[in-house]
py3Dmol code that shows the C-alpha trace and the ligand (Angstrom):
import py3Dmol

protein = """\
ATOM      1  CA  UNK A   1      83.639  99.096  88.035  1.00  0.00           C
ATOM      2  CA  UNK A   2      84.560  95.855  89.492  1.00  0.00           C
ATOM      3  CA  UNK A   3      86.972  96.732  92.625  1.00  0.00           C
ATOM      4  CA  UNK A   4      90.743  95.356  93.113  1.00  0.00           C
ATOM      5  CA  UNK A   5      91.096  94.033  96.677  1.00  0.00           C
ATOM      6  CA  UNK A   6      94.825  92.758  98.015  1.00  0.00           C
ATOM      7  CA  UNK A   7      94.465  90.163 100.876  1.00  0.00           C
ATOM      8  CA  UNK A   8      97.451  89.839 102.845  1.00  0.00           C
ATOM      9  CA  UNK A   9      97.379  86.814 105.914  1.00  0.00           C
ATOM     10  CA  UNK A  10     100.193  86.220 107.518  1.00  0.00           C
ATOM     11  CA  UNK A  11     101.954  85.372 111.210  1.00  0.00           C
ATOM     12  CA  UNK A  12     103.012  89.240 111.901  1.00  0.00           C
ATOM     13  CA  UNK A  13     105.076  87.818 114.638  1.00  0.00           C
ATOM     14  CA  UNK A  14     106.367  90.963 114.222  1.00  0.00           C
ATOM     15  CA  UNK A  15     105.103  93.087 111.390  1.00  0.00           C
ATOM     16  CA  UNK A  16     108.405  94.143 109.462  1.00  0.00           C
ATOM     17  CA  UNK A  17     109.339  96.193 106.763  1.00  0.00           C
ATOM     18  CA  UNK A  18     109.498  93.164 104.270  1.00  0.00           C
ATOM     19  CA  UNK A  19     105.831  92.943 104.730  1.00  0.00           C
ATOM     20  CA  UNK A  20     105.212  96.122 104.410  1.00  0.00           C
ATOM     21  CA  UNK A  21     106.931  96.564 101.276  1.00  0.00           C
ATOM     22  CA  UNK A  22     105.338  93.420  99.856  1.00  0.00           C
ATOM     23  CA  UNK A  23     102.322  95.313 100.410  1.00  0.00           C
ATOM     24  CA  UNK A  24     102.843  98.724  99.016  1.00  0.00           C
ATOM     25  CA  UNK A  25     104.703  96.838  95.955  1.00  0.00           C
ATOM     26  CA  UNK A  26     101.501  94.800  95.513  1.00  0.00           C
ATOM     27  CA  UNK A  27      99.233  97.939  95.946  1.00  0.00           C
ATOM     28  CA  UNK A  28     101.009  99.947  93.321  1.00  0.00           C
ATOM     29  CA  UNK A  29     101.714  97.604  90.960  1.00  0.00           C
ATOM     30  CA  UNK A  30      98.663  95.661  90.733  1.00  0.00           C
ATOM     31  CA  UNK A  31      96.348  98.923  91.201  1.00  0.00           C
ATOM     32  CA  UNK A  32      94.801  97.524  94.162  1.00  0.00           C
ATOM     33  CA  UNK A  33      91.704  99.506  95.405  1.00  0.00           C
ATOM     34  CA  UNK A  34      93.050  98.492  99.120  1.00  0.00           C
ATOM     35  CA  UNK A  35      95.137  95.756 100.885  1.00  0.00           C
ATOM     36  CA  UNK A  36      93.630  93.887 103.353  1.00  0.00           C
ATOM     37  CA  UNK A  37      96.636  92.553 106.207  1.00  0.00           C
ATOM     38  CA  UNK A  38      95.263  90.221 108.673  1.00  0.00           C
ATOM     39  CA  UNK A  39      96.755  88.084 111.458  1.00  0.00           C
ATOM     40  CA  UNK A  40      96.570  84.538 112.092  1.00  0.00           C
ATOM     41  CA  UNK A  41      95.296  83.210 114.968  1.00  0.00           C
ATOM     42  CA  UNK A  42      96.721  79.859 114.221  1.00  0.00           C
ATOM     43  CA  UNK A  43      98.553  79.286 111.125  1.00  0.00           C
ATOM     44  CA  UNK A  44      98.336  75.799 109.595  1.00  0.00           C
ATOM     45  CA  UNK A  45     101.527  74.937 109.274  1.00  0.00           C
ATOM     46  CA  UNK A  46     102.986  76.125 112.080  1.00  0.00           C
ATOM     47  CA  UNK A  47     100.339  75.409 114.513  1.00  0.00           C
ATOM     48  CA  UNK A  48     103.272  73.693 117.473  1.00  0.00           C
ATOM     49  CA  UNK A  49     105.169  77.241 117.092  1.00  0.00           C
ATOM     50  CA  UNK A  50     104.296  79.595 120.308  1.00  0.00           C
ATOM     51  CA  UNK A  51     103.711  82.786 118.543  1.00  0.00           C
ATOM     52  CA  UNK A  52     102.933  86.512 120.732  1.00  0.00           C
ATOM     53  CA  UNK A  53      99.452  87.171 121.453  1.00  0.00           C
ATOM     54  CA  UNK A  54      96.826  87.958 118.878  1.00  0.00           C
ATOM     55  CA  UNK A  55      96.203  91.290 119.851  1.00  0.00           C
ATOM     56  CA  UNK A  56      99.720  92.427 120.466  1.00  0.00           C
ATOM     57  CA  UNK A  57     100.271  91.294 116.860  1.00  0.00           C
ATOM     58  CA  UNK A  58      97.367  92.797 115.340  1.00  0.00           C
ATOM     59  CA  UNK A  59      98.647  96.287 117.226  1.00  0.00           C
ATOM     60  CA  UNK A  60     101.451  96.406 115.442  1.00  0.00           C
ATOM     61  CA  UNK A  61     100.134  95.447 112.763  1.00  0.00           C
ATOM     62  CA  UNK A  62      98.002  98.590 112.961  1.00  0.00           C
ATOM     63  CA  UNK A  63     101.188 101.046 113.819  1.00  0.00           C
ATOM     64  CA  UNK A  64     102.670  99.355 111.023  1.00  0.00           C
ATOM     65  CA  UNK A  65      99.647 100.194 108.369  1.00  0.00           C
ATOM     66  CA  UNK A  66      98.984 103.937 109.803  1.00  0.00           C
ATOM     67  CA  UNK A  67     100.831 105.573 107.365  1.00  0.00           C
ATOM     68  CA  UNK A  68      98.900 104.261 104.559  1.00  0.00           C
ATOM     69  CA  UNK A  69      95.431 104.913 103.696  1.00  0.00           C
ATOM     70  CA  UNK A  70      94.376 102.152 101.483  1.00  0.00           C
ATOM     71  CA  UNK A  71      96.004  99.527 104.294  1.00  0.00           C
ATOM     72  CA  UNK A  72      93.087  97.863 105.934  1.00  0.00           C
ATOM     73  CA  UNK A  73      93.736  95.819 109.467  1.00  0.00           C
ATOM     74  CA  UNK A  74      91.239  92.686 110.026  1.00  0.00           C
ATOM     75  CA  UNK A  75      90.972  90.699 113.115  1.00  0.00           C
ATOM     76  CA  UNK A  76      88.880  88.251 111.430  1.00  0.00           C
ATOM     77  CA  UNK A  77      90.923  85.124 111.685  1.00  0.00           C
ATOM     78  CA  UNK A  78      91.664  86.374 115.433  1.00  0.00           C
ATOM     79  CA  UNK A  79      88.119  86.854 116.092  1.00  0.00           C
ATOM     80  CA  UNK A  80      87.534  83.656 114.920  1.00  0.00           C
ATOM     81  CA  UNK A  81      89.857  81.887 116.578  1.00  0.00           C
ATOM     82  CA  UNK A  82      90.963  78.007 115.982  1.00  0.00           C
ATOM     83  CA  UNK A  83      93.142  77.105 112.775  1.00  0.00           C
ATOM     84  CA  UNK A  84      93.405  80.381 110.519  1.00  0.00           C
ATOM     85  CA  UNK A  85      92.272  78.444 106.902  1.00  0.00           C
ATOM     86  CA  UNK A  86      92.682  80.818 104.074  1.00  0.00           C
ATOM     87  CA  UNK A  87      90.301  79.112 101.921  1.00  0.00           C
ATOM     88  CA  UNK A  88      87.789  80.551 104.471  1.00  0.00           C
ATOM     89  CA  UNK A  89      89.385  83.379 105.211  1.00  0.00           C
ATOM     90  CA  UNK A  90      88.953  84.270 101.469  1.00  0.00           C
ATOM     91  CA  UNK A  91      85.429  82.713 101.079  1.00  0.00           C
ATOM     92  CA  UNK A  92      84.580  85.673 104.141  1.00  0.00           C
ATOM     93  CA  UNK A  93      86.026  88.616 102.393  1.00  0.00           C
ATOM     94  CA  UNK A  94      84.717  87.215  98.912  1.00  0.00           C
ATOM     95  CA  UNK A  95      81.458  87.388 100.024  1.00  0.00           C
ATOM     96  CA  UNK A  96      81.879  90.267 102.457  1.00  0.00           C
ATOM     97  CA  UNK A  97      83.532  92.456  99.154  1.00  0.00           C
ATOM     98  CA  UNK A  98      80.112  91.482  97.145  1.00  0.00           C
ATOM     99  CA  UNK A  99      77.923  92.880  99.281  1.00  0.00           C
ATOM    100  CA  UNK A 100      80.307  95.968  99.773  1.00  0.00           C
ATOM    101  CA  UNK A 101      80.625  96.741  96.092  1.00  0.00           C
ATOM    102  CA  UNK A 102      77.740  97.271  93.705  1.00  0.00           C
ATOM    103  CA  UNK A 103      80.282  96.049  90.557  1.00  0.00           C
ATOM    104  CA  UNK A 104      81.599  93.336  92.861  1.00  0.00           C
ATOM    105  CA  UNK A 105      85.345  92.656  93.425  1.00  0.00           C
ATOM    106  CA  UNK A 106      88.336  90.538  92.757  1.00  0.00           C
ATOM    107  CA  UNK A 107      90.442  89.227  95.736  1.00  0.00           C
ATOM    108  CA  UNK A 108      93.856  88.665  94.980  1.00  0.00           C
ATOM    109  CA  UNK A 109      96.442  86.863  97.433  1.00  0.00           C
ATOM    110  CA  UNK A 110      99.673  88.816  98.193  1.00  0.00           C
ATOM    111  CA  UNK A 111     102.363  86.361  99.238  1.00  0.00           C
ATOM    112  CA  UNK A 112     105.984  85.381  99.422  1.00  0.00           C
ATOM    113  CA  UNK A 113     107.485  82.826  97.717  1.00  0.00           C
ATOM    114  CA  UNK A 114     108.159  80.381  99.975  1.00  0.00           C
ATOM    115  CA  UNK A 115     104.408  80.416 100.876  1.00  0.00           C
ATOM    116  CA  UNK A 116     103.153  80.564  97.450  1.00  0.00           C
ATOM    117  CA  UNK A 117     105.397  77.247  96.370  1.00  0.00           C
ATOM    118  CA  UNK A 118     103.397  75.380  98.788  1.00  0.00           C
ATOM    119  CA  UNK A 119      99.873  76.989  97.816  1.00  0.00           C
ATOM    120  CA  UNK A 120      98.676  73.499  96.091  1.00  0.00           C
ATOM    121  CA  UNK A 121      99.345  71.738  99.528  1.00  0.00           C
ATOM    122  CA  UNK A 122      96.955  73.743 101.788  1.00  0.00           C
ATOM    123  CA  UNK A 123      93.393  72.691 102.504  1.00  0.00           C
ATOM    124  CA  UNK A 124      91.282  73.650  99.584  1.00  0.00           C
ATOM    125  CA  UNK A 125      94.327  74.937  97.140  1.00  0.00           C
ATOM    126  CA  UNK A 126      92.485  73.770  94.130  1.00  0.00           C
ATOM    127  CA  UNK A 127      89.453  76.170  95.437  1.00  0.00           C
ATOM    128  CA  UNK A 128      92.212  78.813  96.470  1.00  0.00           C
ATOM    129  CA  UNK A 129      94.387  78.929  93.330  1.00  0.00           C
ATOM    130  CA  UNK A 130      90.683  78.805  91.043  1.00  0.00           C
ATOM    131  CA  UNK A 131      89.274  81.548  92.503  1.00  0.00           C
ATOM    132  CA  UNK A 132      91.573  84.311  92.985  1.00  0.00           C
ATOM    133  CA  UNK A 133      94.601  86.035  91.939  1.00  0.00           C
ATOM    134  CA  UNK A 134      98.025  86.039  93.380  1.00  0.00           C
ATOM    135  CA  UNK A 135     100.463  88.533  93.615  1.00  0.00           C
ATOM    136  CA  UNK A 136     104.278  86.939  95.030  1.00  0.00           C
ATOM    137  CA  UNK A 137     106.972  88.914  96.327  1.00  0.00           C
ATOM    138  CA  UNK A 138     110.782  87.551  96.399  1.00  0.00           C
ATOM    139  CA  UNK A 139     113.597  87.975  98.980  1.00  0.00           C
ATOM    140  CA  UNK A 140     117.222  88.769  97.616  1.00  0.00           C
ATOM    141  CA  UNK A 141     118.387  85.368  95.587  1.00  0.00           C
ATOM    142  CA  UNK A 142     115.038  83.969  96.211  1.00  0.00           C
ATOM    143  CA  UNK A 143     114.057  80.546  94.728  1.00  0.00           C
ATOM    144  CA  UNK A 144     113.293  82.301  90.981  1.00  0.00           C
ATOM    145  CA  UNK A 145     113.727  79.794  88.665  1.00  0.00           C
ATOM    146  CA  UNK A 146     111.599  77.395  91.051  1.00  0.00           C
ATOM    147  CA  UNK A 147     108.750  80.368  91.475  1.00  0.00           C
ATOM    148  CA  UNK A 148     108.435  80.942  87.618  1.00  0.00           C
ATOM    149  CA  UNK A 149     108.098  76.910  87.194  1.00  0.00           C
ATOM    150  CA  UNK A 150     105.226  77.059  89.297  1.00  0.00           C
ATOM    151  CA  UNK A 151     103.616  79.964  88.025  1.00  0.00           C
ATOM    152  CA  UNK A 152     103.361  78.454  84.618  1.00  0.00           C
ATOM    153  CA  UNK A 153     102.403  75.165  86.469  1.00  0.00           C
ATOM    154  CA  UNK A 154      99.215  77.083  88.226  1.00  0.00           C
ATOM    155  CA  UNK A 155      98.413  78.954  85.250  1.00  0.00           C
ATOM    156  CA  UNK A 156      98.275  76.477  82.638  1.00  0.00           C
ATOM    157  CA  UNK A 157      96.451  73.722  85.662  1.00  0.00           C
ATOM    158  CA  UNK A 158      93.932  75.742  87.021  1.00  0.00           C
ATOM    159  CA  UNK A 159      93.733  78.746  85.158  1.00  0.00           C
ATOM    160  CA  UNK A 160      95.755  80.695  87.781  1.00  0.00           C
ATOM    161  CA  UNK A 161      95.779  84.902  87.529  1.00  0.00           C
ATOM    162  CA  UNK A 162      99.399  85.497  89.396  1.00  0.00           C
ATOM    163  CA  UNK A 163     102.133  88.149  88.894  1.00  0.00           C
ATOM    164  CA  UNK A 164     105.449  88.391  90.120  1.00  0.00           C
ATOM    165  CA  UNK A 165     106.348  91.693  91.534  1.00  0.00           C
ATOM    166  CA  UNK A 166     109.719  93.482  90.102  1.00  0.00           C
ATOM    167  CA  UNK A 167     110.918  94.894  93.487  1.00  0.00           C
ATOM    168  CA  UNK A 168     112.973  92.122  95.981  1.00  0.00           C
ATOM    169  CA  UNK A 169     111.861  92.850  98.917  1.00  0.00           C
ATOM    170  CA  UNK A 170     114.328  93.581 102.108  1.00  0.00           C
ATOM    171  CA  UNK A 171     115.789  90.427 103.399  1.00  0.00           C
ATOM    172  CA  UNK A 172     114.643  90.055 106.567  1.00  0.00           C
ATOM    173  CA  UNK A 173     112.190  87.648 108.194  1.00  0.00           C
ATOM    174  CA  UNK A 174     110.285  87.867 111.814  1.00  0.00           C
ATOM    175  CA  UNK A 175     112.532  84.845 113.147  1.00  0.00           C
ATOM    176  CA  UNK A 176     115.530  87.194 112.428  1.00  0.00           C
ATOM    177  CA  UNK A 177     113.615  90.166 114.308  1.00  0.00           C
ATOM    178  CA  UNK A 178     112.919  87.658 117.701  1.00  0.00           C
ATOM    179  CA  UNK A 179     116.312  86.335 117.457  1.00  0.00           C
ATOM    180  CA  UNK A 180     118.324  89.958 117.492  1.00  0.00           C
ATOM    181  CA  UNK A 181     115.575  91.045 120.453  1.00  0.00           C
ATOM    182  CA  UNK A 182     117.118  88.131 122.022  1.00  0.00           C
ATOM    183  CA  UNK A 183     120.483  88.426 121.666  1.00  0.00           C
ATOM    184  CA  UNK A 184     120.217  92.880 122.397  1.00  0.00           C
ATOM    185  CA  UNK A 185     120.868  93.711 118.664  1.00  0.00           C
ATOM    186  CA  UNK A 186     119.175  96.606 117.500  1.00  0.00           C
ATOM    187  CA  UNK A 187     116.221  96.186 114.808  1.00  0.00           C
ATOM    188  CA  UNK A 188     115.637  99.797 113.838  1.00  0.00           C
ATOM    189  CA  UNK A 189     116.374  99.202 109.902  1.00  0.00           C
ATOM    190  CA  UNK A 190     114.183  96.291 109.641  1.00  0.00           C
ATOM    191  CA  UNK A 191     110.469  97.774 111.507  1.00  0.00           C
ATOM    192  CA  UNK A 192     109.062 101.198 111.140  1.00  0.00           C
ATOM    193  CA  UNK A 193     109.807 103.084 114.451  1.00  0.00           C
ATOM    194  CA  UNK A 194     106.520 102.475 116.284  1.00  0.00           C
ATOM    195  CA  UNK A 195     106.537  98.599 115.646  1.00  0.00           C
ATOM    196  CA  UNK A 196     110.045  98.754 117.835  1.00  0.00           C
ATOM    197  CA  UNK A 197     108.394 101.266 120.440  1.00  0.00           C
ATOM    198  CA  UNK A 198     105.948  99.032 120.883  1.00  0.00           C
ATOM    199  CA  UNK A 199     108.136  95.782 121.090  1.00  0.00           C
ATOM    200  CA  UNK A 200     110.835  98.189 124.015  1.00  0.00           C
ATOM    201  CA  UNK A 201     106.852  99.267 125.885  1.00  0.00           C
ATOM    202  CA  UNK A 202     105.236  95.782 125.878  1.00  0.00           C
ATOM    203  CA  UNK A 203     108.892  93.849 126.560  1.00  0.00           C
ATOM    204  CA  UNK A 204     107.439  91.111 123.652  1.00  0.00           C
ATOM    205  CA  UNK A 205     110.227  88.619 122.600  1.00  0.00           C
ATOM    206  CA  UNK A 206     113.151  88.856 125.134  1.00  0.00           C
TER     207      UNK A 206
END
"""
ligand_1 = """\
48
NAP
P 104.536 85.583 107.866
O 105.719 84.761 108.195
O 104.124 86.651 108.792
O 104.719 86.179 106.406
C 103.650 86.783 105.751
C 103.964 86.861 104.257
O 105.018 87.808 104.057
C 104.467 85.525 103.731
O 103.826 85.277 102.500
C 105.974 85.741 103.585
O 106.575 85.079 102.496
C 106.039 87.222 103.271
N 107.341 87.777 103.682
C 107.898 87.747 104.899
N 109.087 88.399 104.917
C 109.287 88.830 103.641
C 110.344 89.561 103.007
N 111.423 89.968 103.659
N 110.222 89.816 101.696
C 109.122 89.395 101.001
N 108.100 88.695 101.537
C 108.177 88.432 102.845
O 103.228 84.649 107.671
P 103.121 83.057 107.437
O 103.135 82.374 108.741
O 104.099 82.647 106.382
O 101.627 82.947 106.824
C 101.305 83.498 105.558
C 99.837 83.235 105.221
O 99.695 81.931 104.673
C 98.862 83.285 106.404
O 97.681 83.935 106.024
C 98.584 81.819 106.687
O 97.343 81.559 107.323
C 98.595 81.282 105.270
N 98.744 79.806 105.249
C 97.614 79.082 105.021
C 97.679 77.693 104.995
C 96.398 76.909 104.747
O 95.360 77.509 104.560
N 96.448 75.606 104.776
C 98.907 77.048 105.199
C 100.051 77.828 105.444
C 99.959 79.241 105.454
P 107.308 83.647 102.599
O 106.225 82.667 102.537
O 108.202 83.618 101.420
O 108.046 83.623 103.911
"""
view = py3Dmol.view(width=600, height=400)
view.addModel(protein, "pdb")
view.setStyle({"model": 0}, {"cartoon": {"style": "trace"}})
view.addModel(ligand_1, "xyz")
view.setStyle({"model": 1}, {"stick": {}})
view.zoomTo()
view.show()
């Protein structure tokens, strides 16, 4: 049987319970065989922003996914260093999932909305939005009249596999996190405990 495989990219600058819940939400709901998370080394659009080392971000990353089996941590994009594509990124684990699986695989995208609005702008989104499915997660009073536009949009333009998931996710972004590190505030609701052990031991983002 053909397998189900979730690929979550994203900044990580820090891994935090919103992600994490996109995640699970995406695994459960969409009977993923496994998610894939993996950082960026540099994200496209945001390639002027100073983000933490790589390989602090893909440890947490990694604290962050231990409690779930089917979570799977790549350093690909890290590994490869320069601008982190996903149209490549996705061409890799495409062809990486074909040789893995005797049935083959589907990849599908697991993203938030904000990123998903601006799929059809990224290098290659005609390739990206053709050839896999998407799975989007919302924030409380998230942009859903604007998402379900665009849904419709993708599926009736290219064809477009993409499901919205029912669960709003916890409002919190990583900007949020640095910003309360900054100013001493705590950020024990928003990061599973050994994400925020790991931020006190390595003194990242004060
Ligand atoms: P990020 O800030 O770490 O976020 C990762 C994902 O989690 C995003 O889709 C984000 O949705 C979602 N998210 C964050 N907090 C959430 C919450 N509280 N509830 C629900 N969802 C939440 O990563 P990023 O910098 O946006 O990058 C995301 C991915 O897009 C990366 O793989 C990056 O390489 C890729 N990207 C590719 C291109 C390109 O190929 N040209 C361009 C831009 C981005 P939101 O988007 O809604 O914040």
């Amino acid at each position: 049987m053909k397998k189900k495989i979730g690929i979550m990219g994203g900044s990580f600058d820090p891994v935090h319970s919103g992600h994490i819940g996109l995640a699970e939400d995406a695994l459960r709901e969409a009977g993923l065989d496994c998610v894939i998370l993996i950082p960026t080394a540099v994200q496209p659009f945001k390639q002027d922003a100073k983000a933490a080392d790589g390989n602090h971000r893909l440890n947490m990353l990694k604290l962050a996914a231990e409690n779930n089996e089917r979570f799977i941590v790549s350093d690909y994009e890290l590994c490869n260093k320069g601008i982190s594509y996903t149209y490549l990124t996705m061409r890799a684990m495409q062809q990486e999932a074909d040789n893995a699986c005797p049935d083959g695989a589907d990849l599908y995208f697991i993203t938030g909305t904000d990123s998903f609005l601006k799929i059809d702008t990224w290098m290659n989104g005609e390739e990206l939005l053709t050839n896999y499915g998407y799975i989007v997660g919302t924030r409380p009073g998230y942009r859903q009249d604007e998402l379900e536009e665009f849904m419709d949009f993708v599926r009736e333009e290219y064809g477009t596999y993409v499901i919205n998931l029912s669960r709003v996710q916890l409002d919190v972004s990583s900007t949020e996190i640095r910003e309360r590190i900054k100013s001493g505030l705590s950020i024990s609701n928003f990061v599973p405990p050994a994400v925020e052990r790991y931020i006190k031991e390595n003194e990242l983002y004060i």
